[in-house]
C-alpha positions as CSV (number, residue, x, y, z in Angstrom):
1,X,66.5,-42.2,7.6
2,X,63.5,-40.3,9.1
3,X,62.9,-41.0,12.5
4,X,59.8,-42.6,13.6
5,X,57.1,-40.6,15.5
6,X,56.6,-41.5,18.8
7,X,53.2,-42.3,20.1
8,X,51.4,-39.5,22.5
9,X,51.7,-40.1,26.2
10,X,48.5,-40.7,28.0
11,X,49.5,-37.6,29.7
12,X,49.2,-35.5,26.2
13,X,46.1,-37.1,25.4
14,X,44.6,-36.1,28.6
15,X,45.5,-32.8,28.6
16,X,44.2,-32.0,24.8
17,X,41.2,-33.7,26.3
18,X,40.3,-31.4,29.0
19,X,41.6,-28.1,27.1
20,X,39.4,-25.3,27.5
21,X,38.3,-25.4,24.2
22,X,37.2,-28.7,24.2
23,X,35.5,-27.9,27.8
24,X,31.5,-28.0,27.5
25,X,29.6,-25.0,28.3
26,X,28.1,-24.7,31.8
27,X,24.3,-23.6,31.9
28,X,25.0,-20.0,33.2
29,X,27.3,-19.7,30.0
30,X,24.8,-21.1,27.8
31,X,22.3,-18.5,29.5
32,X,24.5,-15.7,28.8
33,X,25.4,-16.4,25.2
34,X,21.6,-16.5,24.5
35,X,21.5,-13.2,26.3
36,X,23.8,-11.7,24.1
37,X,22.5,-13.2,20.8
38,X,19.0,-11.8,22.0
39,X,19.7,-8.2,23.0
40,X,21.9,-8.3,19.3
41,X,19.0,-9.5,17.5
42,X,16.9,-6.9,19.0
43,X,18.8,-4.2,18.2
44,X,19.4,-4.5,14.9
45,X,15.8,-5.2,14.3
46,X,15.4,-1.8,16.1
47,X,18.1,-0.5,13.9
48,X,16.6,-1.8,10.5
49,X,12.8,-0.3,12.0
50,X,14.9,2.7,12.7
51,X,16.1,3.5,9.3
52,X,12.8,2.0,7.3
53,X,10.9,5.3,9.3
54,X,13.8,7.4,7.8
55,X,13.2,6.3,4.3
56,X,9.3,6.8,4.4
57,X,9.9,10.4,6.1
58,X,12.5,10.8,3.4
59,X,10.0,9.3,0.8
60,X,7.2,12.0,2.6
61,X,9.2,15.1,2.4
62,X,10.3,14.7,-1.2
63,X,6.6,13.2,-2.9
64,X,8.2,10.0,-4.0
65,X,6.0,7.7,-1.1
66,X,3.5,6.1,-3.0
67,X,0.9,3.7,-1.3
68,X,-1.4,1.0,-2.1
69,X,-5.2,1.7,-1.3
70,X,-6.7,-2.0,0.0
71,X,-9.3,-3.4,-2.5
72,X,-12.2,-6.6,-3.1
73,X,-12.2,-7.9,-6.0
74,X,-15.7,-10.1,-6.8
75,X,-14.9,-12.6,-9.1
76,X,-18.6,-14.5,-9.4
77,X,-18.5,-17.0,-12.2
78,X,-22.0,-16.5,-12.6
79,X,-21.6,-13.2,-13.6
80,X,-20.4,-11.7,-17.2
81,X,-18.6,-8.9,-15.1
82,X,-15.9,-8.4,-12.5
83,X,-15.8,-5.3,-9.8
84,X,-13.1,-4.5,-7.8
85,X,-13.9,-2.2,-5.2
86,X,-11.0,0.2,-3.7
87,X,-11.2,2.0,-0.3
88,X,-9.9,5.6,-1.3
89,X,-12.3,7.5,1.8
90,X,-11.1,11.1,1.4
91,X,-10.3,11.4,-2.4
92,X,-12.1,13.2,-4.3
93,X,-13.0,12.4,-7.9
94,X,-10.6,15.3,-9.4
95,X,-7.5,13.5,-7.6
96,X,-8.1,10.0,-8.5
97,X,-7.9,8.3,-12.2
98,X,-8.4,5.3,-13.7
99,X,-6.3,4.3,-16.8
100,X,-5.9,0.8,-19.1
101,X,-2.3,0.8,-20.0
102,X,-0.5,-2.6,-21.8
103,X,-3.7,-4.6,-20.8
104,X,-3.3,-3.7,-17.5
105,X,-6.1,-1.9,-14.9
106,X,-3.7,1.4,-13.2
107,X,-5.9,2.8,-10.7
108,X,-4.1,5.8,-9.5
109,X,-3.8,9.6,-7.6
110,X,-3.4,11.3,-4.6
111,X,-4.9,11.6,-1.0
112,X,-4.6,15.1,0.5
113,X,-4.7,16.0,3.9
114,X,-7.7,18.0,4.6
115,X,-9.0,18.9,7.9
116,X,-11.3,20.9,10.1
117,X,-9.1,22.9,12.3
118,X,-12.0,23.6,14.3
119,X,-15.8,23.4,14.9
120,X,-17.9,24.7,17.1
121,X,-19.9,22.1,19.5
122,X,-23.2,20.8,18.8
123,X,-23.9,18.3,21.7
124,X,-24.3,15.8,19.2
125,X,-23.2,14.4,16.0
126,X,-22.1,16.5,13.5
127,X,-23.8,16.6,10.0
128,X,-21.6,17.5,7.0
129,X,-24.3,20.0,6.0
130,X,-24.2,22.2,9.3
131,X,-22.0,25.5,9.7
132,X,-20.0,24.5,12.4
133,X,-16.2,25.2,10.8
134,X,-14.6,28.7,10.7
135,X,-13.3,30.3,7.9
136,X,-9.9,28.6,8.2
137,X,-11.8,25.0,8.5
138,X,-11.0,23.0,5.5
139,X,-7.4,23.6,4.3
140,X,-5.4,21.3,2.6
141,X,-2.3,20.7,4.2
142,X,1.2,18.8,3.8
143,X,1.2,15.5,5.8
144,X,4.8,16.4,6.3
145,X,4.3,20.0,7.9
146,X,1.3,19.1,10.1
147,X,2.4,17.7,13.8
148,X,0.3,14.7,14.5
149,X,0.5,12.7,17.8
150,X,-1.0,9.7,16.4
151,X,0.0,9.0,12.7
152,X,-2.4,5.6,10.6
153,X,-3.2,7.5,7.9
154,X,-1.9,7.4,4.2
155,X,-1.3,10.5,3.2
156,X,0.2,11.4,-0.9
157,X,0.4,9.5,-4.1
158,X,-1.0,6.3,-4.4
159,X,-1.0,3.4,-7.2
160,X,-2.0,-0.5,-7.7
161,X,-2.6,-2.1,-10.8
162,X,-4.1,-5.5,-11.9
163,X,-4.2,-7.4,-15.3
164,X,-7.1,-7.7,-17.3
165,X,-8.6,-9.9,-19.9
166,X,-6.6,-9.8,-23.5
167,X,-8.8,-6.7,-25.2
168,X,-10.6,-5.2,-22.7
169,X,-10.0,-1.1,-23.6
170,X,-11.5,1.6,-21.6
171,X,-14.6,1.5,-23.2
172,X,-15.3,-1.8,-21.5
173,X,-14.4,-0.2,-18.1
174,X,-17.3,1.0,-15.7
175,X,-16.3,3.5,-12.6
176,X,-18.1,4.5,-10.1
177,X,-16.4,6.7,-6.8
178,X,-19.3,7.0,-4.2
179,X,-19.2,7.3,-0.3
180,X,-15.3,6.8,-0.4
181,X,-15.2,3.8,-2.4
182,X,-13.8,3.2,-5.9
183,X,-16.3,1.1,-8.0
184,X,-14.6,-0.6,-11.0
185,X,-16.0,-2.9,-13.5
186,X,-14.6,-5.0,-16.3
187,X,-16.1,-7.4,-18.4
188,X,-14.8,-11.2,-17.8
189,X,-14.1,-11.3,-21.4
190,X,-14.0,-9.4,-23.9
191,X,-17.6,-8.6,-25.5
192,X,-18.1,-9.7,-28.7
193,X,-19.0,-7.3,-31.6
194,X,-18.8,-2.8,-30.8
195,X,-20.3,-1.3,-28.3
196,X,-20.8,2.8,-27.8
197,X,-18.2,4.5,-26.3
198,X,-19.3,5.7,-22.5
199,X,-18.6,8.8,-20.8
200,X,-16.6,8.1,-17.7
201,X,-16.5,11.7,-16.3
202,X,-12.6,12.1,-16.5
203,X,-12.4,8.7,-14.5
204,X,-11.2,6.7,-17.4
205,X,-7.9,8.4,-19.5
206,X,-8.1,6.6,-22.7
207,X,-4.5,6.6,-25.2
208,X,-6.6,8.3,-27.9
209,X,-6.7,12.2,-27.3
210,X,-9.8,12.9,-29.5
211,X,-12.2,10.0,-29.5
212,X,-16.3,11.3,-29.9
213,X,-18.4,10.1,-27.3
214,X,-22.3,10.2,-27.2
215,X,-24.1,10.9,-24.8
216,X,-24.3,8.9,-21.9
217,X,-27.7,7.3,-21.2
218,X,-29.3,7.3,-18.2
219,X,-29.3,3.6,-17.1
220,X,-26.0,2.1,-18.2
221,X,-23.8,5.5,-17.4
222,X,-20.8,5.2,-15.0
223,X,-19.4,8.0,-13.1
């Protein structure tokens, strides 16, 4: 026959009551938990900070860092075209291309470092056009071998890319680099009937390898 359990005592009722982890926190506990569960959240957002500078050093020292330049894109219905306009300041047209791969606008290349070690004073503002740089005054240089004290700049390969209207080849693609800003056009859709092939300067890398070209003319040539 199994015995019958006997009811808890008032006395064990009490006591599982009032056990200290049943207790409720006091507010200097409370205070000191959060304290804890601050200083922890701090430091491994420090921690994750920490290593996301490793990786773009890492990224820097071996070429693989590859940024995004910052871009407008003008989208007026009115208008038969859209122009997207990139902020590249500091690349030149030799380090910069612009390529239509799998219907796709690839605007890529590379920002190097170049600097003016040293000038000599004018007084005043300094016009590009003015001797005032030594003969060691514009070298290219390694962002990762050059000390800098205060570090915004973008430095190495960069790459964005945006889809374009179905049939839109490079021959429907205008570019213009001028004053440090990348001028693109595209029509909004695809023109009807064949236009002439323009000359883009070696902006524009088209899939074909030998494709004749005339002569650009004067008004509707792109750089």
């Amino acid at each position: 026959m199994t015995p019958k359990s006997e009811p808890s005592s008032p006395t064990n009722a009490a006591s599982l009551a009032h056990s200290p982890s049943q207790l409720p926190m006091s507010a200097s506990d409370q205070r000191l938990v959060l304290q804890l569960a601050t200083n922890l959240a701090h430091r491994l957002l420090e921690q994750k900070q920490h290593a996301e500078l490793e990786r773009r050093k890492s990224q820097l020292r071996n070429g693989t860092s590859c940024w995004m330049p910052r871009v407008d894109i003008f989208d007026d219905p009115d208008s038969d075209n859209i122009v997207a306009l990139f902020e590249l300041p500091g690349v030149r047209r030799e380090d910069a291309r612009v390529n239509v791969i799998d219907g796709k606008l690839v605007v890529e290349g590379e920002r190097i470092m170049r600097f003016k070690r040293s000038f000599r004073p004018t007084g005043g503002w300094v016009e590009s056009d003015q001797r005032t740089v030594d003969d060691e005054g514009n070298v290219n240089h390694s962002a990762a071998q050059v000390p800098r004290s205060v570090a915004e700049l973008r430095y190495g390969r960069f790459r964005r890319e945006f889809p374009l209207p179905d049939g839109i080849t490079p021959s429907d693609v205008h570019v213009l680099l001028e004053n440090g800003m990348l001028h693109i056009q595209w029509p909004r859709q695809k023109p009807t009937g064949t236009s002439p092939k323009r000359a883009f300067n070696g902006l524009i890398d088209e899939s074909a390898s030998a494709r004749k070209r005339p002569k650009a003319s004067g008004s509707g040539s792109a750089l």
